[in-house]
C-alpha positions in Angstrom: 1.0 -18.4 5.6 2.1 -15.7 2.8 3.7 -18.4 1.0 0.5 -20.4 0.7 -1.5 -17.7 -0.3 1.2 -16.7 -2.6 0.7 -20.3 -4.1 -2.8 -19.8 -4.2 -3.1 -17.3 -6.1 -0.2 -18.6 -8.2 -2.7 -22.0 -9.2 -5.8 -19.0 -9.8 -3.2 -17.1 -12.1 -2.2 -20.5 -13.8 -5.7 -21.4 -14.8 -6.5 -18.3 -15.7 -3.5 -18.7 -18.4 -4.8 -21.8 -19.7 -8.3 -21.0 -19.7 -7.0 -18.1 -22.2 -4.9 -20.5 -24.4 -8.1 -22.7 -25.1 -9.8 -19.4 -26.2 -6.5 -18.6 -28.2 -5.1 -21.6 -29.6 -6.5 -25.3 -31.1 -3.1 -27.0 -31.0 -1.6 -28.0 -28.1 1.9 -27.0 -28.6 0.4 -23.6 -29.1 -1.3 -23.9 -25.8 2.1 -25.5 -24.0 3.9 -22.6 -25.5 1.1 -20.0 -23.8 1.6 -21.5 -20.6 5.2 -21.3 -20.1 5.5 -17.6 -19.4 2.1 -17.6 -18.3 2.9 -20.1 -15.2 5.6 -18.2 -14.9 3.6 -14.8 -14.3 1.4 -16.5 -12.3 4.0 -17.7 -9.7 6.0 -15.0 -10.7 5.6 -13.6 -6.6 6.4 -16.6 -5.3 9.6 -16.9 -7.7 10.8 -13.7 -6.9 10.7 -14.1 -3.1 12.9 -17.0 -3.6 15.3 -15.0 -5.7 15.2 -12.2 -3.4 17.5 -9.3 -4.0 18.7 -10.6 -7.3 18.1 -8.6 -10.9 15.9 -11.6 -11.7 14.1 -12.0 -8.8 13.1 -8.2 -9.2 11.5 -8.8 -12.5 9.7 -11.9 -11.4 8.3 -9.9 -8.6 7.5 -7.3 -10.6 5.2 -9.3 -13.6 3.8 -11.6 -11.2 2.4 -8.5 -8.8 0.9 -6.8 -12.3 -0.5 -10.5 -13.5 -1.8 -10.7 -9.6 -3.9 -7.6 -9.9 -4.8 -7.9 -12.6 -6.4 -11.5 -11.7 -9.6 -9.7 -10.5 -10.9 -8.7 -13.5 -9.3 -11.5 -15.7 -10.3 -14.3 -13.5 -14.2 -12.9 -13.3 -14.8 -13.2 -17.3 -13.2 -16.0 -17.6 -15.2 -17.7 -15.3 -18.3 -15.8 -17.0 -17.8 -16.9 -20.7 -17.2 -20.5 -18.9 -20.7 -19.9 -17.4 -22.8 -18.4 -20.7 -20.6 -21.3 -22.7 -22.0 -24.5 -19.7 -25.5 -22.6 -20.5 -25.8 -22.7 -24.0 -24.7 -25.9 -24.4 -28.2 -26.8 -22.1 -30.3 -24.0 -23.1 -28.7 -22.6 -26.6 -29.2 -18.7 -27.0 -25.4 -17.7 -29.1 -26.1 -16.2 -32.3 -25.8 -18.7 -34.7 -22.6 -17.6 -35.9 -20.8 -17.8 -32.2 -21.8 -21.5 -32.4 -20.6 -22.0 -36.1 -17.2 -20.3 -35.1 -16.3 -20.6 -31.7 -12.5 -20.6 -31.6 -12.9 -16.8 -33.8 -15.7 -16.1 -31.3 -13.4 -17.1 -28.2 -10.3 -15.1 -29.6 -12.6 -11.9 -29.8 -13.6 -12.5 -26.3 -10.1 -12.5 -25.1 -9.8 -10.1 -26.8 -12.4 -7.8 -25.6 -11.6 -8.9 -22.4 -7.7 -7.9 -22.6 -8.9 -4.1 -24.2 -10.7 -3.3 -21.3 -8.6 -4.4 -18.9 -5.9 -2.6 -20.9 -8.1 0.7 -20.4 -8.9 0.2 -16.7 -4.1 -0.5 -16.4 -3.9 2.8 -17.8 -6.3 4.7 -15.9 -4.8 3.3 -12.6 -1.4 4.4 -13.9 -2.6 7.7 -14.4 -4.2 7.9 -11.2 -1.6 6.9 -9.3 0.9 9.2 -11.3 -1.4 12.2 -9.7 -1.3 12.2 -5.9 -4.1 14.2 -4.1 -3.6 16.5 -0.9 -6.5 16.0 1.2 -7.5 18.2 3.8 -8.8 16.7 7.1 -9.6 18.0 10.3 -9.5 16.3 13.8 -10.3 17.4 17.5 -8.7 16.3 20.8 -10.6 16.7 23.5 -7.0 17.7 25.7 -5.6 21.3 25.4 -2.3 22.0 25.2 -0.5 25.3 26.2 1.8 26.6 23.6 -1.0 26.2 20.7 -4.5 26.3 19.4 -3.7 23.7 16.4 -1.3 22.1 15.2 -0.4 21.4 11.4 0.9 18.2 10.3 1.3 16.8 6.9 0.9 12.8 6.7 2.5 11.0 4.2 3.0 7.2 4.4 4.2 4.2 2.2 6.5 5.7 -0.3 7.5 2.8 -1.4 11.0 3.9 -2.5 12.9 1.6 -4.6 12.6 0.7 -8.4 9.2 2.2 -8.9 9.3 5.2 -7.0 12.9 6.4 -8.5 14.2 10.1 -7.3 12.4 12.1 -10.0 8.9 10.4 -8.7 10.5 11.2 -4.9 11.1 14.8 -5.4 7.7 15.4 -6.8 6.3 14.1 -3.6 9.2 15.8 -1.5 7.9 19.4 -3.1 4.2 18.5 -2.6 4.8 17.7 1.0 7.0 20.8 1.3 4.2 22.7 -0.4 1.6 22.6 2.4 3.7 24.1 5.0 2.7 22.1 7.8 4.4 22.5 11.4 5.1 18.9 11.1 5.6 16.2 8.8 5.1 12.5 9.9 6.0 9.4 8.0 3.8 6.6 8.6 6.2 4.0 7.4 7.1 2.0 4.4 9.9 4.6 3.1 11.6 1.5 1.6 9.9 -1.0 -1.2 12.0 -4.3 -0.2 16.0 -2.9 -0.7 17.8 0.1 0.2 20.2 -0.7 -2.8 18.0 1.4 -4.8 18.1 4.1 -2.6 21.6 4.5 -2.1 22.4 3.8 -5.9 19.7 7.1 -6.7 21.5 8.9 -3.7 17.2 10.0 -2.9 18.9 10.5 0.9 19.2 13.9 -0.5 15.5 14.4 -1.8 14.7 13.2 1.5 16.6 16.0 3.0 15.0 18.7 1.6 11.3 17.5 3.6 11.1 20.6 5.9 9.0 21.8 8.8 9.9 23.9 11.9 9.1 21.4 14.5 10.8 18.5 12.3 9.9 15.2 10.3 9.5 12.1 11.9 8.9 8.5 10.8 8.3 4.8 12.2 9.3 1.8 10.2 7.0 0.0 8.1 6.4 -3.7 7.0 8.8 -3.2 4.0 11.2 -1.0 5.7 12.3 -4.5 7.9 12.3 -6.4 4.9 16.3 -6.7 4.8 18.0 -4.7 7.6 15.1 -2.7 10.2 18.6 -0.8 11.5 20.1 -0.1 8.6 17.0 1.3 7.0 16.8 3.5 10.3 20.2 4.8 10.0 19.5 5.9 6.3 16.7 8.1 7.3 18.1 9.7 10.0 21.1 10.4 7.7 18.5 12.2 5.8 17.3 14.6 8.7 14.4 12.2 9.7 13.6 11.1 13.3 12.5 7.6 13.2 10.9 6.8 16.5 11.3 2.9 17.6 9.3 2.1 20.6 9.8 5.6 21.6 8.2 9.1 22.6 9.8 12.5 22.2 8.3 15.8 23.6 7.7 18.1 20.4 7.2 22.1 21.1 6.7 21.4 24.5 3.1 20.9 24.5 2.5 17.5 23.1 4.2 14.2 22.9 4.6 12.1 19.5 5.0 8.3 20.1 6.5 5.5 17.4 6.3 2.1 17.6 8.0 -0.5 15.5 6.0 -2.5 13.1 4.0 -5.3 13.7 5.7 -7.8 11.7 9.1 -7.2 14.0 6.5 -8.8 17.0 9.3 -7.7 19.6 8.0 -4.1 20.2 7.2 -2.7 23.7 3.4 -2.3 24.6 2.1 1.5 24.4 1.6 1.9 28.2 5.4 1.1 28.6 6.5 3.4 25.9 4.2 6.4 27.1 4.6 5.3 31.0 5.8 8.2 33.2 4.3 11.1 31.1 2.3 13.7 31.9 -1.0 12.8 31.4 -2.7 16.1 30.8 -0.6 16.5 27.3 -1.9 15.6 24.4 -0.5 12.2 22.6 0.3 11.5 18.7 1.2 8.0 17.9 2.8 6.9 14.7 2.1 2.9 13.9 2.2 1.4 10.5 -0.5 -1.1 10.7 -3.8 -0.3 11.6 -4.5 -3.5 13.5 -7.5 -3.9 15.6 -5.4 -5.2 18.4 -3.1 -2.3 18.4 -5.8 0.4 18.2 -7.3 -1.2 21.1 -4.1 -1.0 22.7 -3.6 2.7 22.0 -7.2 3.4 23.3 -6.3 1.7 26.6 -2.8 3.5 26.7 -4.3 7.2 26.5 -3.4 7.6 23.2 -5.4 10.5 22.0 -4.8 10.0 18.0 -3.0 7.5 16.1 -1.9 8.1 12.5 -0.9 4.9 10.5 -0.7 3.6 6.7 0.0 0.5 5.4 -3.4 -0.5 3.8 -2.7 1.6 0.2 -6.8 1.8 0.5 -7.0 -1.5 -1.1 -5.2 -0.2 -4.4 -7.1 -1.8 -7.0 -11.2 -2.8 -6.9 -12.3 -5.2 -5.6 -9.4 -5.6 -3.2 -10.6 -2.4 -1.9 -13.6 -4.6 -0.1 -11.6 -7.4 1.3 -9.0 -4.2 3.2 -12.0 -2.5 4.2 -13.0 -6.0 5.5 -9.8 -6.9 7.4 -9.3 -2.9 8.5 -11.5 -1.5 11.3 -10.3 2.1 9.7 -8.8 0.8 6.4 -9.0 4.6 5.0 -9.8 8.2 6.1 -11.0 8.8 9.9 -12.5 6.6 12.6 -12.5 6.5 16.4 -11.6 3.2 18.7 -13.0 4.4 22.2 -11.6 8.0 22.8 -8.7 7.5 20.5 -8.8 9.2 17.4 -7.7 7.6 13.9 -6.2 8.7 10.9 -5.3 6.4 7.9 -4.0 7.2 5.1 -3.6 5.3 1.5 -0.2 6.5 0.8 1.9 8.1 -1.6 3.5 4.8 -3.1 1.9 1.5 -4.0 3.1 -2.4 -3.8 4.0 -4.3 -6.9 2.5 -2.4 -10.0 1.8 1.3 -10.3 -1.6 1.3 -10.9 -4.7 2.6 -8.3 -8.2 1.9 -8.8 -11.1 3.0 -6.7 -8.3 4.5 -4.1 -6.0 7.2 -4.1 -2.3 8.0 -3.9 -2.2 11.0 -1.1 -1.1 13.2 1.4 -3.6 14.2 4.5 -3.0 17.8 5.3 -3.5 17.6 8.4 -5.1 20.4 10.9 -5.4 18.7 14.8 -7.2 21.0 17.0 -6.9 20.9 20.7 -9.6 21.3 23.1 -12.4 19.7 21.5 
C-alpha cells in the first residue's frame, strides 16, 4: 500500500518537474536534461527504500522526502498558472507583454514560485530548530494514595539518526531535563530508520543523562522496528531507559504505566491482557505510539484512564496538517475517547526534511492530577 502511494506521489513529483522545464526551457534536450534529476527527486522515496541502509539510498531518501513536501505548494501553482494560461487562451486578460514573451514570463513565474517556497523552507527550518515546552494539564477522575499530581515530561519521535545528530540530541536531553518532571515518558520513535547512526555518534550517552526520580520510560515506535525492534530495545535500555513491550510496571506505588508495542509489529497483546489482574482502583498511564482509533477504543474498554502517544508530528508541513487531523481522532494536543483521557504530542523530531509548518517541534510538560 506505501509503495503505491510512494509511486504516486512519485508520478505527482515527476510532472511537477516537467511542468517546470516547459516554463524553463524551449529545447528539448534542455528539458530531458531537467528531468533526469528531477525524476529522480520525485521517486527519490521510493529509490531509497529499495537501497535501504546504503550511503546512497540515504540521500535518495533524503531529497525525495524534501521534493515530497515540498509538492504542496509546488504542485498548487503549477496547476494555477496552467489554469490562468487554459483561460486566457479563451478569455485573454495577460498584459500584453506576458502574451508577447511567454517563455521570460514563465521563467519569472517559476521563479517567483521557487522564492517563496524558498522563504516558507527556511522558516520551517527555523521552526523546527526551536522546540516549545508546552504546559498541559489533565484530571483523572481515580485517586491515588502516595500523591496529589504527578509530573511527567512527554517527549516523542526523536527521530535520531542523520538529522537529529548528538549536538541536536543533547539540546533536547537538557530541555527535557530542564522541567524537572517526576517522570519522563518516551512515546516512541527514538530511532529515524538505523541505529548505525546512533552507535557511530555514541548518543547512548546523551540519552543517559535524561533524569527523573521515578525514571524514564519508552515504547517503540513505527521507525524504531524498522531494522531490528530488539536490538533497538536493548540500546535504550543500555541507556537507562525502560522500554515497556506489551507490558505494565507499578511506578511509586500508586499508579501503573502500561506500553504496548507498535501497531505496525501487529503481534502485540490486547490492553485487557496486558493490564489483567490489576488493581482496579489505581490509576493507569498507557504509552502507545499510534493514535489509532481502534486502539483508543481499545484502551477505553480496558480502563485505561489516559493514554499518551506520538507519531503524527502534527502533520509537519500545511496542508498535510488537514489530511493527519483527518485520519487522527486526536492528531494533536488533548481529547477524550469515552472515560479515557488523551494526550498527543507532535514530537521533538520530524520524518524526512527538517522543516515544520503550521505545527510544532515539542515537549508537553505534563501536570496529571488525581481525583478529578
Amino acid at each position: 500500500m506505501w509503495l503505491l502511494i510512494l509511486v504516486a506521489l512519485g508520478a505527482l513529483g515527476t510532472y511537477a518537474g516537467w511542468r517546470s522545464a516547459c516554463a524553463l526551457f524551449t529545447r528539448p534536450w534542455q528539458r530531458a536534461l531537467w528531468m533526469l534529476p528531477a525524476t529522480v527527486s520525485a521517486f527519490g522515496i521510493f529509490l531509497g527504500f529499495q537501497l535501504h541502509g546504503t550511503p546512497l539510498g540515504i540521500a535518495l531518501s533524503f531529497v525525495g522526502a524534501f521534493w515530497m513536501l515540498l509538492l504542496p505548494y509546488w504542485l498548487p501553482a503549477i496547476i494555477g498558472f496552467d489554469v490562468l494560461r487554459f483561460i486566457n487562451k479563451r478569455h485573454p486578460f495577460f498584459p500584453e507583454q506576458v502574451n508577447r514573451h511567454p517563455v521570460a514570463a514563465g521563467r519569472l513565474a517559476v521563479a517567483a514560485v521557487a522564492l517563496v517556497i524558498g522563504a516558507v523552507t527556511l522558516y520551517g527550518y527555523w521552526h523546527f530548530s526551536n522546540p516549545e515546552t508546552v504546559k498541559t494539564t489533565v484530571r483523572l477522575k481515580k485517586t491515588s494514595a502516595a500523591r496529589k499530581t504527578l509530573h511527567v515530561a512527554v517527549a516523542s519521535d526523536l527521530h535520531m539518526g542523520d538529522i537529529i545528530n548528538r549536538e541536536r540530541l543533547a539540546k533536547y536531553v537538557a530541555q527535557i531535563n530542564a522541567i524537572g518532571a517526576d517522570i519522563i515518558l518516551l512515546a516512541g520513535d527514538m530511532v529515524d530508520n538505523r541505529l548505525a547512526p546512533l552507535l557511530e555518534q555514541n548518543m547512548a550517552a546523551e540519552l543517559a543523562k535524561l533524569n527523573a526520580p521515578l525514571g524514564v520510560y519508552a515504547v517503540l515506535g513505527n521507525h524504531d522496528v524498522f531494522e531490528n525492534p530488539t536490538a533497538t530495545a536493548a540500546y535504550l535500555q543500555s541507556s537507562g531507559i525502560h522500554v515497556l513491550r506489551d507490558e505494565v510496571v507499578p511506578v511509586g506505588g500508586d499508579f501503573y504505566l502500561a506500553g504496548r508495542k507498535d501497531w505496525s509489529e501487529r503481534r502485540r497483546r490486547p490492553v485487557k491482557d496486558i493490564l489483567g489482574g490489576l488493581d482496579p482502583a489505581r490509576p493507569v498511564l498507557l504509552l502507545d505510539h499510534q493514535p489509532r482509533a481502534a486502539s483508543l477504543r481499545e484502551a477505553a474498554a480496558a480502563g485505561v484512564d489516559l493514554q499518551i502517544s506520538g507519531h503524527t508530528h502534527g502533520g509537519q508541513v500545511w496542508p498535510i496538517t488537514w489530511v493527519v487531523r483527518a485520519m487522527y481522532p486526536v492528531a494533536h494536543g488533548t481529547g477524550r475517547e469515552g472515560a479515557t483521557q488523551i494526550l498527543v504530542t507532535s514530537g521533538l523530531g520530524l520524518w524526512g526534511f527538517p522543516m515544520r509548518v503550521g505545527s510544532d517541534s515539542e515537549i508537553v510538560d505534563l501536570q496529571v492530577e488525581f481525583g478529578e
